[in-house]
Structure formats: structure tokens, C-alpha cells
N, C-alpha and C positions, 0 to 999 in steps of 0.2 A: 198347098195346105189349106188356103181359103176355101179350096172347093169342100174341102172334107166336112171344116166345120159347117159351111152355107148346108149339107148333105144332112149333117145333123141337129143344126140349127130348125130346117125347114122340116123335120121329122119327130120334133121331142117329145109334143104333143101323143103322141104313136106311142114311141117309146116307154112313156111313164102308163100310157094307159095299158101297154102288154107287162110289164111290170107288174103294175097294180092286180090284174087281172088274173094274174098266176101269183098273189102272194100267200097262198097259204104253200109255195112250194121252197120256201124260202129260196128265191133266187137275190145273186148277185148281180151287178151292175144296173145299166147294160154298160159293156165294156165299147169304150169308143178309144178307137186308136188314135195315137195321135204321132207323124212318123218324120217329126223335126231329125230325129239324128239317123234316120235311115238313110234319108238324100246324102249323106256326110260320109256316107262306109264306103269302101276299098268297092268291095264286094257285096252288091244288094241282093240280100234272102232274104226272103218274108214268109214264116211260117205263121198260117193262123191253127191255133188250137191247144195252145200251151195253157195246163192250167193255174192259176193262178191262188188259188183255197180264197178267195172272194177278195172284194176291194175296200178299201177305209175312203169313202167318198159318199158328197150326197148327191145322191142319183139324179136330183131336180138341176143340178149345177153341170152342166155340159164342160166349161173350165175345169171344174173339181175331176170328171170324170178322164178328162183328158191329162192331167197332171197328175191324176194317181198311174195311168200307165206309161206318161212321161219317166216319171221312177221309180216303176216297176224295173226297167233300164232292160229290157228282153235281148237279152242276146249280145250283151256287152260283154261278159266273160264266160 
């Protein structure tokens, strides 16, 4: 899980500026996963592409980002 965040740690800069750059399209996030209770399932499935109708998160905050899809809870019931 360290690696994910060092992935988007070492990226943010990137990140806020594609953000930035596209905001007259009102986009959401960027959405960074974060896949604490995945390693924990029976059964590991990992669908990306579920949509979400955007995130209550501030995008500068990589924690913030990650704990809004922390409990999103994707695929718990």
C-alpha cells in the first residue's frame, strides 16, 4: 500500500496540474484508490470504472482523496 501512495505522492504535482488544466470541464477528483480492505476479501475483484457522481474531497489533499474512496466502501454490498 506504501507503494501506491509513494505512486501518487511522487505524481501530485502532475495530477493537480491535469486537473487544473481541464477545469472549465468541471471534472472530479482525481480519484486515487486506496485498497486497504481489498487485501482482506475472500475473493479479490477489482473493477475500475464505477462511477461515482463526483467526490467531497480536496483534491490538493492526497489523504483526503484516499479516505473519500476509503468510504465510498466499493463493493461491500
Amino acid at each position: 500500500m506504501n507503494l501506491l501512495k509513494n505512486l501518487y505522492t511522487s505524481n501530485h504535482d502532475k495530477l493537480i496540474a491535469t486537473r487544473e488544466h481541464f477545469s472549465n470541464l468541471n471534472l472530479e477528483g482525481p480519484l486515487l484508490m486506496d485498497l486497504t480492505q481489498y487485501w482482506r476479501q475472500p475473493i479479490k475483484l477489482f473493477i475500475i470504472g464505477q462511477e461515482t457522481y463526483g467526490w467531497n474531497c480536496d483534491y490538493h489533499d492526497i489523504d483526503s482523496l484516499q479516505k473519500s474512496y476509503r468510504e465510498f466502501n466499493m463493493g461491500e454490498r
